[in-house]
N, C-alpha and C positions, 0 to 999 in steps of 0.2 A: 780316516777310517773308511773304509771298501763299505758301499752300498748291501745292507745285510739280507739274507733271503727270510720274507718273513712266510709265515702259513699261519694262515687262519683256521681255526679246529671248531666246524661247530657239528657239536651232537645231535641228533634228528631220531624222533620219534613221533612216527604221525603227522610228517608236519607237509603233505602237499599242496593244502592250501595256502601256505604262504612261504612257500620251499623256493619258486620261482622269484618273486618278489628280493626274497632274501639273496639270492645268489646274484640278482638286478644290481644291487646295490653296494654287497660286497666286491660284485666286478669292477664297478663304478670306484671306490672307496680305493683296491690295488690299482686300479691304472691311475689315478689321479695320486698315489705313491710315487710309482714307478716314475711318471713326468717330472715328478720335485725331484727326483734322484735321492727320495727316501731308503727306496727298498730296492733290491735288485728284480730285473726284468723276471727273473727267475721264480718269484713270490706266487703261493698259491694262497686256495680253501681248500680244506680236507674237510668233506660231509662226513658224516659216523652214523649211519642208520643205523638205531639203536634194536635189530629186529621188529621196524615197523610193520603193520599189518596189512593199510594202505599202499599207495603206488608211489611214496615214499622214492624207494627204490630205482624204482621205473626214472624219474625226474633225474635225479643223478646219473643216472646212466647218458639218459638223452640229453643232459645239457654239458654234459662230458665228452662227447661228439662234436660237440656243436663250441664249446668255452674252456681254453686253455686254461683259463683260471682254476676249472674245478675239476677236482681228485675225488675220490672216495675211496670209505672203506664199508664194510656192510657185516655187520656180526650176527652170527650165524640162530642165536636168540636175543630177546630182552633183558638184556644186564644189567640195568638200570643205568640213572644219565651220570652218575659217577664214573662207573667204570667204560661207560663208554667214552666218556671225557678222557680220561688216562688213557684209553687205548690211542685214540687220537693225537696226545699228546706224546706219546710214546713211537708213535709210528712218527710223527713229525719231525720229533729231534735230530734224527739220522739225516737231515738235509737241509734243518734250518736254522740257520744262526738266533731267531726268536721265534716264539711261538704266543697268538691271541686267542683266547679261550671267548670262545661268544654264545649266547644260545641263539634259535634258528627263529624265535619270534619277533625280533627287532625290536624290542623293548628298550635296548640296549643302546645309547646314542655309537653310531657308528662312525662320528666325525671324533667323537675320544680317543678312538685308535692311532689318529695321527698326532696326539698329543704324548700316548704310549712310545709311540716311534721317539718321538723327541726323546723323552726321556731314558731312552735306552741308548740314543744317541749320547748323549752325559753320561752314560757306566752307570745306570739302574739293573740289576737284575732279574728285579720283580717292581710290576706296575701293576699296583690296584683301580681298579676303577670301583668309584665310592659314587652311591647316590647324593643328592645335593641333599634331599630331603623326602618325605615318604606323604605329601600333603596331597597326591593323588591317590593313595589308599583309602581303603574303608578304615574305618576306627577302629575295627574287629583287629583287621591284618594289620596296622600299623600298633597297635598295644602287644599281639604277640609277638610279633617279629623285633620290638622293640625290647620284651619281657625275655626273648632267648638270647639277645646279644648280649643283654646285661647278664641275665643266670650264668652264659657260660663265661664271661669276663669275670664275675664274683667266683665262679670255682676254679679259678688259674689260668683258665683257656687264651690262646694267646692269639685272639680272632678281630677282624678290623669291622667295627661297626660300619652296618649300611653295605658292605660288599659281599654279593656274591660269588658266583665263576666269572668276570669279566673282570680279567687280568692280561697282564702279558709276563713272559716267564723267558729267558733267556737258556741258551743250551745248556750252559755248567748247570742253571737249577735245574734243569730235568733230568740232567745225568743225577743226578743226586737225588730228586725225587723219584727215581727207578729205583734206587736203594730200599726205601721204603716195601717192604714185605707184604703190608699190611691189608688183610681182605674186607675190612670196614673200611670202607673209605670214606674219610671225610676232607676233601682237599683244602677249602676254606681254610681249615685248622691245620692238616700238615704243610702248605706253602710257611704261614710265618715261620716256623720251627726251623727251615733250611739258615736264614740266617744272614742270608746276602743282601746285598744293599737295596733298598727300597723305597717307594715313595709313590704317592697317591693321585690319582686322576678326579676330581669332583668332576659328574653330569644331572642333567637331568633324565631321568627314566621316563618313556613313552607310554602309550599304550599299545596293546600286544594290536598288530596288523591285520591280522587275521587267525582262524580256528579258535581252540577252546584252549585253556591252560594244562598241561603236564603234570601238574603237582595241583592236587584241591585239598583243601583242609587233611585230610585223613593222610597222602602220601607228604606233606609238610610236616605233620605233628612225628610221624614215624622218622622221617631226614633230621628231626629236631633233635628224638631221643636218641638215633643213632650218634650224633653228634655229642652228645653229652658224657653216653655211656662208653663211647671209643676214648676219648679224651680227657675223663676224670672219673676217680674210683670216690669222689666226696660226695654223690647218693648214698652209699656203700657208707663210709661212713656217718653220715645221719642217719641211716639207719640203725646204727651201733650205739649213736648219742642217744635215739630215744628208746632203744632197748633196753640203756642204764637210766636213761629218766624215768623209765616203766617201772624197774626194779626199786628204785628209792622209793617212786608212789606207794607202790604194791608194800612197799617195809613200814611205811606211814603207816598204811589201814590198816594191815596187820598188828602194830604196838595200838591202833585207836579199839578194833574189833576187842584185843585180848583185855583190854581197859574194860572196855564197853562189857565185858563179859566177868571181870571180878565185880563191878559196880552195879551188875545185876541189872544193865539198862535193860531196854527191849531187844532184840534182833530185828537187824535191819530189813527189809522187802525183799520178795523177789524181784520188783524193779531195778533196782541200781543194782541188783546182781546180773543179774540176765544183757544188762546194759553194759557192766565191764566186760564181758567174756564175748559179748559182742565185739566190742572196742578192740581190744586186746587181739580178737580171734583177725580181726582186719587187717591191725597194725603185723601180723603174723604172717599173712597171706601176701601183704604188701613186699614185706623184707624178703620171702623165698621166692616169689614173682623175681625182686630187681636182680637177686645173688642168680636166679635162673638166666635171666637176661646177659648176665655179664659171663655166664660159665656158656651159653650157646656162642656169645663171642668168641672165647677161646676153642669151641669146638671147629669154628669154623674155620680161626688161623691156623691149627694143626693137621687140618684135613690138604692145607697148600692145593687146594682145585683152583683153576687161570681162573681170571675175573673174570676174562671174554675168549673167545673162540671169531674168530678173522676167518668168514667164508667168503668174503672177494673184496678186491681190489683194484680201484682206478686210478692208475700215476697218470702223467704228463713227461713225455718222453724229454731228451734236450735239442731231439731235432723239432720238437714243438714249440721248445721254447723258443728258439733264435728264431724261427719264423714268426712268432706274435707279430701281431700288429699291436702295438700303445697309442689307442687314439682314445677321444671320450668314448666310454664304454655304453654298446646296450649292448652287449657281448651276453648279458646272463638271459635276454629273452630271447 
């Protein structure tokens, strides 16, 4: 089997404090490929400014001058890191035989990747990389993040505990995952669904390098629900289960009140009334909140707007390529 061209996709937003670092070590990571005659000479990064606001930008530019390694692309707003992800991988396919999904804070063990090469070297299609375990979390983030893999496992979802975006994806699956229409993205859940042969990378996860994290509580809990809501309509129906559990209740106290009312009891308070139509008025607001939730999903797949908009681009020409130098790399400072 011919040495395959890999590219590495990582999506960037905000990230120039440790933009450089990260590109250090990604250089490092392909040439010390390159040398084993893992990958071809021809392997890059492709950065994805996700519409950073920072100088972001500016670093890829300058270290794209200076390091054949690195490519870019720069979208024209903030699309979020989904679809910036896709865009990335979407641009990548067209030139490389695999493709490694990473994010830009190094959290990520970067020596797994050569363990992803292996395995694609054996006919994997898809390599997950899966945390060992979550014992450097807070207790907070390790029970939710623990409480979403199972909720969306218990309603059918067909998603791999402990993994992320740090994968590696072969070309047939991205041709295929292009197919996908879909303007909710939720990749985690639509990779398994393609089907192709797979198999799992355990590491351990670091801690972030430098800057502040991308996702705080609030943009996690939002990626949770999207995640849920794109991927199963069994909200939707619990909401329907306790719409008829409501109804039985409601037929009880009505044959008890109509009782209570030939037997001459007392009438009951305005408490426990005031307190059902409370109850009730919640469980009411809850169910047109989630059916709003799922009907703005559909507004948005029928509107068919790009997920992202590509306002520049940085290739690596192939008179560049055959000029590389492959030595130990400090190529990315």
């Amino acid at each position: 089997m011919a040495t395959p061209v890999l590219t590495i996709v990582v999506p960037c937003y905000n990230e120039e404090e440790v933009l450089p670092e990260t590109i250090f070590q990604l250089s490092g990571v392909l040439n010390s490929f390159i040398q084993d005659h893992l990958i071809s000479n021809a392997s890059t990064m492709l950065l994805v400014d996700d519409g950073s606001k920072d100088a972001t930008w500016e670093l890829i530019e300058r270290f794209h001058a200076s390091n054949t390694f690195v490519t870019g692309l720069k979208l024209a707003r903030n699309a979020g890191h989904q679809s910036a992800l896709l865009a990335g991988l979407m641009k990548a396919k067209s030139y490389s035989d695999c493709v490694v999904s990473i994010d830009a804070d190094l959290q990520d063990d970067l020596q797994a990747i050569r363990e992803f090469i292996v395995k694609f070297h054996e006919g994997y299609d898809v390599v997950y990389g899966v945390r060992q375990d979550r014992s450097a979390d807070t207790f907070f983030k390790r029970a939710t993040a623990q409480g979403f893999y199972k909720l969306m496992t218990s309603m059918g979802v067909k998603i791999h505990y402990n993994h992320a975006d740090f994968r590696l994806m072969s070309r047939r699956t991205l041709d295929q995952l292009e197919k996908f229409q879909e303007v909710n993205l939720f990749l985690r859940g639509m990779v398994p669904l393609l089907g192709f042969p797979s198999t799992k990378v355990y590491y351990d996860r670091k801690e972030r390098f430098a800057g502040e994290s991308k996702y705080p509580f609030k943009k996690m809990l939002a990626f949770a629900f999207d995640g849920i809501t794109s991927f199963s309509v069994t909200p939707i129906r619990f909401v329907t289960m306790m719409g008829f559990l409501l109804f039985a209740l409601s037929v009880v106290a009505a044959v008890y009140a109509i009782i209570g009312k030939i037997m001459g009891a007392n009438v009951t308070g305005w408490t426990s009334l005031i307190l059902s139509v409370w109850f009730i008025g919640g469980i009411q607001l809850l169910a047109i909140g989630l059916i709003g939730e799922y009907i703005g999903k559909i507004y948005k797949e029928v509107k068919h707007r790009p997920l992202f908009v590509i306002e520049k681009e940085l290739t690596t020409t192939e008179q560049e390529l055959t000029k590389r130098p492959v030595q130990a790399s400090s190529a990315g400072r």
